[in-house]
BAMI-365875 format. One record per residue (C-alpha): residue number from 1; residue in three letters; chain; x, z, y. Coordinates in nm, 2 decimals. Each point is the difference from the previous one (the first is absolute). Example, Ala and Ser with C-alpha at 12.3 -4.5 7.8 and 13.67 -1.06 7.14 Angstrom:
BEGIN
KOLNU     n   res   chain        X        Z        Y
KOLNU     1   ala       A     1.23     0.78    -0.45
KOLNU     2   ser       A     0.14    -0.07     0.34
//
This chain:
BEGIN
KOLNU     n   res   chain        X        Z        Y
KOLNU     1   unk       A    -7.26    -4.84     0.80
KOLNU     2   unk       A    -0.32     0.11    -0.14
KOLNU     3   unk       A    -0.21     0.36     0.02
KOLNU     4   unk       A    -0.11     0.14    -0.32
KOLNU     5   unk       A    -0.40     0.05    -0.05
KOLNU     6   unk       A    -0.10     0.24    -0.26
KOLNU     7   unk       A    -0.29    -0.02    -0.15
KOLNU     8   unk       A    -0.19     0.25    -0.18
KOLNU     9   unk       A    -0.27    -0.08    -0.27
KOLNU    10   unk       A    -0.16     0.33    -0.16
KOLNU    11   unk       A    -0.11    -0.12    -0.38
KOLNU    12   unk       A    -0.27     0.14    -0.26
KOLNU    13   unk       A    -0.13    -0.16    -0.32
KOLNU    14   unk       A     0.02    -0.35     0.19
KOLNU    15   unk       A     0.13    -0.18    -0.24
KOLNU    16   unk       A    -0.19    -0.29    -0.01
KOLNU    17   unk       A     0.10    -0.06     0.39
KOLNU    18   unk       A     0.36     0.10    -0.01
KOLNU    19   unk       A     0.22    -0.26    -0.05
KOLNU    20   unk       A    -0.24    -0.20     0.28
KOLNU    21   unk       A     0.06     0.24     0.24
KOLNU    22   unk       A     0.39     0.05    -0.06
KOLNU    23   unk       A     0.08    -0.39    -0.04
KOLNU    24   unk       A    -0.16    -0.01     0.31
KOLNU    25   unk       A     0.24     0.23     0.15
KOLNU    26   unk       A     0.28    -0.16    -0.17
KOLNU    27   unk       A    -0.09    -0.34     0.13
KOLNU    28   unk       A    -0.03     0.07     0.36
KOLNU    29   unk       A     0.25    -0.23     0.23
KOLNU    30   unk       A     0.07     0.34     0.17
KOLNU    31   unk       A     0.27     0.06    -0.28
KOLNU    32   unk       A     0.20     0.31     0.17
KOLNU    33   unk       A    -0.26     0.28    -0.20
KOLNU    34   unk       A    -0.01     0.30    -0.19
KOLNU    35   unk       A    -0.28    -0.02    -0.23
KOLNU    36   unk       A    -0.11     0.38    -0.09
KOLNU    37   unk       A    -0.22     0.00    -0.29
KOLNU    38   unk       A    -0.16     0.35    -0.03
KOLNU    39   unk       A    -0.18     0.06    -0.34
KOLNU    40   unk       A    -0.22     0.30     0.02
KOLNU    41   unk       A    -0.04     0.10    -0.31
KOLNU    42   unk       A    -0.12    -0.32    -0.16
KOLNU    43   unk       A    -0.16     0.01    -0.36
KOLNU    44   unk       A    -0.01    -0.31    -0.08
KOLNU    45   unk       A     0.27    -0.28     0.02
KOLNU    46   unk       A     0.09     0.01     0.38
KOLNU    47   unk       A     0.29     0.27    -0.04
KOLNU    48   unk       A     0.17    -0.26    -0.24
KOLNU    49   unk       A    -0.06    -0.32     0.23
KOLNU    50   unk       A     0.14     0.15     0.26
KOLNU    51   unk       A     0.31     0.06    -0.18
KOLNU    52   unk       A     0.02    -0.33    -0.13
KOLNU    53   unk       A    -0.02    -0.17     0.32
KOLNU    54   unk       A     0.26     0.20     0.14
KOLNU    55   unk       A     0.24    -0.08    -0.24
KOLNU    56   unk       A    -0.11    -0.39     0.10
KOLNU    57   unk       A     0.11     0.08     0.39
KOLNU    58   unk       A     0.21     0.29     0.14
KOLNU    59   unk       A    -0.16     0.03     0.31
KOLNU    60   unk       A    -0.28     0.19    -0.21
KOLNU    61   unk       A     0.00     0.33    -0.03
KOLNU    62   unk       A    -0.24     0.24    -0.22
KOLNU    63   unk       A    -0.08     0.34     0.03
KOLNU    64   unk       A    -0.23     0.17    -0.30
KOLNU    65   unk       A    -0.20     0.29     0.17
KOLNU    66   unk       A    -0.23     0.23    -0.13
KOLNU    67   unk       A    -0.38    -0.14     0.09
KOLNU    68   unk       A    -0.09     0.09     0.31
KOLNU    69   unk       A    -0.18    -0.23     0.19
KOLNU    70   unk       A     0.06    -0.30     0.24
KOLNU    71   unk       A     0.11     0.20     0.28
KOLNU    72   unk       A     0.27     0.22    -0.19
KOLNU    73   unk       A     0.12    -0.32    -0.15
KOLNU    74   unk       A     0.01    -0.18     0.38
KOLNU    75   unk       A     0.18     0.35     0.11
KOLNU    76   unk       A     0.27    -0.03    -0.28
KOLNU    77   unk       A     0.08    -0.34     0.10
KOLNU    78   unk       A     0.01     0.11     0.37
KOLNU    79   unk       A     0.29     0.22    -0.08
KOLNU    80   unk       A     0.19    -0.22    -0.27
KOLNU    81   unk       A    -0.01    -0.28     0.27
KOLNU    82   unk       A     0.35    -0.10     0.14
KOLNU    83   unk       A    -0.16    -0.34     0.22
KOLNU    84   unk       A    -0.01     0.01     0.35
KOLNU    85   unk       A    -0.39    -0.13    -0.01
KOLNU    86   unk       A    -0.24     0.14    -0.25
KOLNU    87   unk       A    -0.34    -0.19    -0.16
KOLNU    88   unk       A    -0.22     0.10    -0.24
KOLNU    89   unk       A    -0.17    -0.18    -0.27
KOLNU    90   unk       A    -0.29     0.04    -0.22
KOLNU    91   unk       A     0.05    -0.08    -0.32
KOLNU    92   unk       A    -0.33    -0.22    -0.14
KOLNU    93   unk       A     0.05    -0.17     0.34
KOLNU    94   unk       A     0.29    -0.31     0.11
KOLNU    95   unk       A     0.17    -0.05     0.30
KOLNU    96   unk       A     0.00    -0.41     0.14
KOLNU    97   unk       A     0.39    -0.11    -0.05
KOLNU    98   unk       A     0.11    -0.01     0.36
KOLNU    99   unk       A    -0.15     0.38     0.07
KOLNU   100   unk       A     0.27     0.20     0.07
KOLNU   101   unk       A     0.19    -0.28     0.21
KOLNU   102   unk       A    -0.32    -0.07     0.22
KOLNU   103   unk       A     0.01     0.41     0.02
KOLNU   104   unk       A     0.33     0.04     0.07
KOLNU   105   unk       A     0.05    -0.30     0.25
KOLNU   106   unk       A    -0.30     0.19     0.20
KOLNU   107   unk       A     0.22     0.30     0.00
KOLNU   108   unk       A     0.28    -0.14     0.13
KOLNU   109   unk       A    -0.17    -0.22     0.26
KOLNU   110   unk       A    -0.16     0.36     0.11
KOLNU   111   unk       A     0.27     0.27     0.00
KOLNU   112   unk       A    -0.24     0.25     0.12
KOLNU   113   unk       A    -0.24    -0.09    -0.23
KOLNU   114   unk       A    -0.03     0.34    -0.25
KOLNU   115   unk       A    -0.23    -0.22    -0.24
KOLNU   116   unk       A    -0.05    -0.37    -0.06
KOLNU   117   unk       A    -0.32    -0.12    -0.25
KOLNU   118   unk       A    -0.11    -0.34    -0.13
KOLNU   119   unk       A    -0.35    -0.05    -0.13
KOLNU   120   unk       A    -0.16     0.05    -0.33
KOLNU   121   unk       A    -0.23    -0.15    -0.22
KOLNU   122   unk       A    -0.25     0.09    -0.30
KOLNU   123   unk       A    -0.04    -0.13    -0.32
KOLNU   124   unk       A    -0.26     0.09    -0.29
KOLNU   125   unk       A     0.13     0.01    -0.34
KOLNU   126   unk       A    -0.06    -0.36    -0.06
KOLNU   127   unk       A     0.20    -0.09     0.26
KOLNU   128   unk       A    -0.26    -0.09     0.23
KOLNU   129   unk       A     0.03     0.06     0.34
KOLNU   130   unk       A    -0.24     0.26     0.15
KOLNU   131   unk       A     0.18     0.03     0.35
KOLNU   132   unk       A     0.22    -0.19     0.19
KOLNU   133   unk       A     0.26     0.12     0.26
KOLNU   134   unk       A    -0.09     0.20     0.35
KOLNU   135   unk       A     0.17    -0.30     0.17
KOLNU   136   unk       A     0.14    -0.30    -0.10
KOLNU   137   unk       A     0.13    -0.16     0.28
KOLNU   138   unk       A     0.41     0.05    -0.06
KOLNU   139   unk       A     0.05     0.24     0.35
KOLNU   140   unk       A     0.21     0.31     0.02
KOLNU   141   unk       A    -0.15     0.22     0.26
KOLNU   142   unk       A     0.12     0.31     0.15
KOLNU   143   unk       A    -0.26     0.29    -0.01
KOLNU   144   unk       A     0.05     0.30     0.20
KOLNU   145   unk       A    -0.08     0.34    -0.17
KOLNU   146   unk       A    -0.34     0.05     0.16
KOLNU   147   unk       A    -0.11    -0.41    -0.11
KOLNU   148   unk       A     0.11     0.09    -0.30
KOLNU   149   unk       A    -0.17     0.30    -0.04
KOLNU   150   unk       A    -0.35    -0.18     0.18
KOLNU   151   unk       A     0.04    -0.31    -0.32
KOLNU   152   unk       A    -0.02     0.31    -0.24
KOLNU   153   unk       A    -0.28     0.12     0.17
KOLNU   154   unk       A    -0.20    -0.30    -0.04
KOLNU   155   unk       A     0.11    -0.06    -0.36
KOLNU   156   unk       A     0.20    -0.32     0.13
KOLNU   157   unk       A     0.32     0.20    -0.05
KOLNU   158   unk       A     0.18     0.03    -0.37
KOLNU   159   unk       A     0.13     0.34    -0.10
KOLNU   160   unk       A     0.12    -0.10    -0.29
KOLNU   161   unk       A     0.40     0.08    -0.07
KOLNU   162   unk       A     0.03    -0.30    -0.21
KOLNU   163   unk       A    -0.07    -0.23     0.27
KOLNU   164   unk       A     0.31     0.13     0.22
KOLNU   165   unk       A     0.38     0.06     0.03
KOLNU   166   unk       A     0.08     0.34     0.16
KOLNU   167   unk       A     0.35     0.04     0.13
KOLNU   168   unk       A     0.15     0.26    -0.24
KOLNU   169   unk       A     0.07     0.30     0.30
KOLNU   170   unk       A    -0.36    -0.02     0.06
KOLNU   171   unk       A    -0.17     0.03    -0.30
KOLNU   172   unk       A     0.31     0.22    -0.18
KOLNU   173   unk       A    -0.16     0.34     0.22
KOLNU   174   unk       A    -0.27    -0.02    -0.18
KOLNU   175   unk       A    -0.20     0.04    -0.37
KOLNU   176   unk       A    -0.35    -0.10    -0.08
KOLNU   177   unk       A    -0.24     0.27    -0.08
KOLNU   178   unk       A    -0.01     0.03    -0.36
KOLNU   179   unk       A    -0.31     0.05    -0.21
KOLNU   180   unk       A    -0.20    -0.13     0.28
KOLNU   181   unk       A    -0.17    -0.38     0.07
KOLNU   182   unk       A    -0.04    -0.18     0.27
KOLNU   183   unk       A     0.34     0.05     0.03
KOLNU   184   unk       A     0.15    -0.28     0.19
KOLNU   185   unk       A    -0.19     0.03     0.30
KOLNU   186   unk       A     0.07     0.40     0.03
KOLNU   187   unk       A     0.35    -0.08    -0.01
KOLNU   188   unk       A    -0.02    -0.30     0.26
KOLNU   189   unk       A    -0.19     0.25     0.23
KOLNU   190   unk       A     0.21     0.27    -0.02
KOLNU   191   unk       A     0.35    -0.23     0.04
KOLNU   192   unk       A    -0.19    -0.14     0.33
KOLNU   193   unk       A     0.25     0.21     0.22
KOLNU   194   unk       A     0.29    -0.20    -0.16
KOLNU   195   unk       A    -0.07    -0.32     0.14
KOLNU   196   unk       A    -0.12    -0.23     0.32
KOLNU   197   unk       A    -0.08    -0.29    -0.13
KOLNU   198   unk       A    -0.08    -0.17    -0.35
KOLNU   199   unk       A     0.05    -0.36    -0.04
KOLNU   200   unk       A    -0.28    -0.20    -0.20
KOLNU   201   unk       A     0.09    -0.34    -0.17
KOLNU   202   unk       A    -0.32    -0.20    -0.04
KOLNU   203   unk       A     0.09    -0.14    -0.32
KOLNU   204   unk       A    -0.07     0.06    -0.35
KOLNU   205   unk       A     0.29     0.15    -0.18
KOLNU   206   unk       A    -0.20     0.28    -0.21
KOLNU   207   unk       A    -0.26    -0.06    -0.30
KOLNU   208   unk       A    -0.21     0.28    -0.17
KOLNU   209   unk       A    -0.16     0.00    -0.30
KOLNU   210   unk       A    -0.35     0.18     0.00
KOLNU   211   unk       A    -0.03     0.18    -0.33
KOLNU   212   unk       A    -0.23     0.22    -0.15
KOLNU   213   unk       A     0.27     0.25    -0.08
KOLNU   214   unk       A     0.20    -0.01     0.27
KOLNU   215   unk       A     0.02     0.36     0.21
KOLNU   216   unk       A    -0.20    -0.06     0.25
KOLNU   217   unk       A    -0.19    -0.35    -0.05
KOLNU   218   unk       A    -0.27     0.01    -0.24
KOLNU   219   unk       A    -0.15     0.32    -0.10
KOLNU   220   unk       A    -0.17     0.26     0.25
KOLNU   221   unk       A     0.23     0.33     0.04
KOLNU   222   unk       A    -0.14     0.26     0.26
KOLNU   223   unk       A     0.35     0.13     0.08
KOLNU   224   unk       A     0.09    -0.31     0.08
KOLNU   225   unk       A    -0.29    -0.02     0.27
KOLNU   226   unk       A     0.08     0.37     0.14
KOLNU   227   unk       A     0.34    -0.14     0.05
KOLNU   228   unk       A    -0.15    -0.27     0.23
KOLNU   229   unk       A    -0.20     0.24     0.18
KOLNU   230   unk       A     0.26     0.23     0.06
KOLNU   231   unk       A     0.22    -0.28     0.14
KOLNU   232   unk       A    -0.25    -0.16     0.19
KOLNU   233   unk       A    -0.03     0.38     0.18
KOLNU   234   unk       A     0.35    -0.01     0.03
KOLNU   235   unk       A     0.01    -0.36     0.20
KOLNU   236   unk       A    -0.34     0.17     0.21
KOLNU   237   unk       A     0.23     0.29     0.11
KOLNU   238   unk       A     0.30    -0.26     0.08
KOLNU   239   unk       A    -0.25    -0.25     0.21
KOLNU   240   unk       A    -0.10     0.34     0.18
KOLNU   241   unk       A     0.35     0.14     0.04
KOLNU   242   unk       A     0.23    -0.33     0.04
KOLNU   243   unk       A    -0.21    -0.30     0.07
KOLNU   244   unk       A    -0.29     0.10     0.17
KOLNU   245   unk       A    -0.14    -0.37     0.07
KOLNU   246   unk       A    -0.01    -0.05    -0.39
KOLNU   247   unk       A    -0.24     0.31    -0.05
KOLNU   248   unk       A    -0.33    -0.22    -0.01
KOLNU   249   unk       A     0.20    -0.23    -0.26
KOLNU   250   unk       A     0.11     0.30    -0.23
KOLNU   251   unk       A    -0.39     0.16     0.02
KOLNU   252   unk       A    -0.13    -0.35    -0.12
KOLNU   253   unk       A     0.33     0.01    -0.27
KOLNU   254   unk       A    -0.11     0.32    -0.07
KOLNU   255   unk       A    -0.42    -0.12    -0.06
KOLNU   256   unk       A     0.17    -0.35    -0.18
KOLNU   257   unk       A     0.18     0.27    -0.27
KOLNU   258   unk       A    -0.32     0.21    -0.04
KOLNU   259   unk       A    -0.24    -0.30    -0.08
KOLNU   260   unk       A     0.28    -0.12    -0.25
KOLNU   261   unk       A    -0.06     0.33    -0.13
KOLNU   262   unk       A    -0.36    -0.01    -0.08
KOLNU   263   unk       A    -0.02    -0.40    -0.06
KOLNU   264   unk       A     0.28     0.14    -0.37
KOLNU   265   unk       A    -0.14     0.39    -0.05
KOLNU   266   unk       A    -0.23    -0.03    -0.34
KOLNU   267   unk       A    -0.37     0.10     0.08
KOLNU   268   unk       A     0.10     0.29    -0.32
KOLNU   269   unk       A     0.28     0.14     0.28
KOLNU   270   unk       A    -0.21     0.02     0.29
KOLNU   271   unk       A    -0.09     0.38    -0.12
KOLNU   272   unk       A    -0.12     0.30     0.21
KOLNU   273   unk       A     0.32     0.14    -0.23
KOLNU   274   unk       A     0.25    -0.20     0.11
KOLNU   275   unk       A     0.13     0.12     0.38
KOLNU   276   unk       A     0.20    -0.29     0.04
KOLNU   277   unk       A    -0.32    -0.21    -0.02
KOLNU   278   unk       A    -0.19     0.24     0.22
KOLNU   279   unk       A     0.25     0.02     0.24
KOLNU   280   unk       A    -0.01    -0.40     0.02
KOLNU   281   unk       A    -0.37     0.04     0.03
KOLNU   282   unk       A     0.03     0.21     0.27
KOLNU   283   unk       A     0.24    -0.18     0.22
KOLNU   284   unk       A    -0.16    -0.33    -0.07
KOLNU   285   unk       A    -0.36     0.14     0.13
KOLNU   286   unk       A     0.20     0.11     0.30
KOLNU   287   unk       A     0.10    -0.32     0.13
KOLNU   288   unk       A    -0.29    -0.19     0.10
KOLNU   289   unk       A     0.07     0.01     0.41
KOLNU   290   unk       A     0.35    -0.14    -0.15
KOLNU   291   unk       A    -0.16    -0.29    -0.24
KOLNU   292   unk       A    -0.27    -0.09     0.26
KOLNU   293   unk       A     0.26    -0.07     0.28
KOLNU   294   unk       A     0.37    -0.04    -0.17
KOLNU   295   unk       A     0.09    -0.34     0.18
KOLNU   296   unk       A     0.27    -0.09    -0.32
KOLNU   297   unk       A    -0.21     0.05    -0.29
KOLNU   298   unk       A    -0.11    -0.32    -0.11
KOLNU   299   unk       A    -0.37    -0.05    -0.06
KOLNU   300   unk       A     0.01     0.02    -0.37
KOLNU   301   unk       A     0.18     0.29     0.01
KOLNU   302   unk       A    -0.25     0.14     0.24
KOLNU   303   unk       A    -0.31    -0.12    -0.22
KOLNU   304   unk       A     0.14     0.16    -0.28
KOLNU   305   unk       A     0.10     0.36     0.19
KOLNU   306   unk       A    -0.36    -0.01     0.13
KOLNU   307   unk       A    -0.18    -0.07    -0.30
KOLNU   308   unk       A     0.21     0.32    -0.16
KOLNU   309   unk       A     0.02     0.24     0.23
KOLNU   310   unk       A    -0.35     0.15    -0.04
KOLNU   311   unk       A    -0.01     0.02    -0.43
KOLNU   312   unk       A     0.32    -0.12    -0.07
KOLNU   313   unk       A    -0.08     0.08    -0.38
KOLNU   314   unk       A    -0.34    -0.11     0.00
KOLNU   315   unk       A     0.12    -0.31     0.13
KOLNU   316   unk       A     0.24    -0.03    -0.23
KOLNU   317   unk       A    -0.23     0.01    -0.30
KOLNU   318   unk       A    -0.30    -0.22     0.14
KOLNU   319   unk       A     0.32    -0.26     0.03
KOLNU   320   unk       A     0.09     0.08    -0.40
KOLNU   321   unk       A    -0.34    -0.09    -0.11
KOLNU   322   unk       A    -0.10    -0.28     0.21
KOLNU   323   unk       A     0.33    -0.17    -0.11
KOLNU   324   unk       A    -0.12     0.04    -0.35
KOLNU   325   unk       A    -0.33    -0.16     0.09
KOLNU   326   unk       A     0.21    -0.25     0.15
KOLNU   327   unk       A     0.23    -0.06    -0.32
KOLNU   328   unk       A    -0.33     0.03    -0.23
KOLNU   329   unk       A    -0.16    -0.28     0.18
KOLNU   330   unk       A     0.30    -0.29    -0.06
//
């Protein structure tokens, strides 16, 4: 007797990568799902694909929303879902076949597992491979909340929900926060109270498609970057308050999500009127005793921070023109 997964998959104007994404679904040898298609408001053909293919297999179902965004879609399908586990899928992307069997196999060989995950893996738009899988090596592993929280810490740990299989009592108390990015790993550290442990499956079973117009792969957003601050304060105050022997990890996450900041702000936003930017500026210029000695930054990382810190925007545009010297000169 089998458990039913739901699975959740928030759509927008993706048709192009639709029916990949859903066939995907459809063809997994986990065969006990619900298949939620959530169409946000589509404009273009999406809203009548996901019709079609439900009429192909009844364990689809579709729900037509006003637009919203990704995270009212996700929070629609978190209500609507009657499986016992809940995933989530993004629609340009495609799970491997055998994903939600590895996922819920892990489960089940964990009871008090809250979470289990697989690994992911990019792809450009040509289907090239731009990163391979965290780990390849076919181990489930146990990770207790705080090594969990420590892989996160170190950007070794994935916070994406695509990647995992919540058991629905856990992820059913709570929404995503709507209008907001970064999203995913808000939500992962606010449910940290719900669970001990996550189990990690180091295997591919996820594959995501890099694309100019996806949400948040492509084009520079600053919300999307106040997000990630505001998170990475939020996982400083829980290193402080819950795991104090992560605290040196979570200031060097916290340094990591700053330089990512000022390696993608445009020279044209780095303005004396922009207080996200000076704010940045300031924290940044504050952290030198903390780049000089962090033992888990790596030495790029701490090349980079130091050669920023004391003109971040007058490095930045020395950079600009002597990599149009550089492309001149081929």
């Amino acid at each position: 007797m089998t458990e039913k997964i739901s699975v959740i998959i928030p759509i927008y104007n993706v048709e192009k990568y639709l029916r990949r994404c859903i066939n995907a679904v459809r063809e997994q040898s986990y065969t006990d799902l619900e298949i939620i298609l959530v169409d946000d408001g589509s404009t273009d053909e999406s809203a009548a694909i996901c019709d079609e293919m439900a009429g192909e297999d009844e364990r689809i179902r579709v729900i037509h929303k006003k637009n919203g965004g990704s995270s009212s879609a996700r929070n629609c399908g978190i209500e609507a879902a009657e499986g016992a586990y809940i995933g989530f899928l993004d629609s340009d992307d495609w799970p491997q076949k055998d994903m939600y069997e590895t996922l819920h196999r892990a489960l089940k060989e964990y009871p008090k597992a809250g979470i289990a995950q697989v690994m992911s893996r990019d792809f450009d738009e040509q289907k090239n491979l731009v990163k391979g899988p965290q780990r390849d090596d076919q181990k489930t592993v146990l990770l207790q909340k705080e090594e969990y929280f420590s892989e996160l810490m170190l950007h070794v740990g994935d916070s994406s929900f695509c990647t995992k299989l919540f058991r629905a009592p856990v992820i059913k108390k709570y929404r995503f926060k709507e209008k907001e990015l970064n999203e995913d790993f808000e939500l992962l550290l606010r449910m940290f109270p719900e669970f001990e442990s996550i189990v990690t499956v180091g295997k591919v079973g996820y594959n995501i498609e890099l694309r100019g117009g996806s949400n948040t792969r492509g084009k520079y957003e600053q919300a999307r970057f106040e997000a990630m601050m505001r998170n990475a304060d939020t996982a400083m105050r829980m290193a402080k308050e819950e795991f104090p022997s992560q605290e040196v990890k979570a200031r060097r996450f916290v340094l990591v999500q700053a330089l990512d900041f000022f390696l993608h702000v445009p020279v044209e936003e780095m303005r004396k009127d922009n207080p996200f930017y000076l704010q940045m500026e300031e924290r940044l210029k504050s952290s030198k005793e903390e780049i000089d000695t962090n033992p888990f930054l790596s030495a790029r990382d701490r090349k980079n921070l130091k050669i920023l810190y004391p003109a971040p925007r007058t490095v930045r545009r020395l950079h600009g023109v002597w990599m149009r010297i550089k492309g001149n000169g081929k």
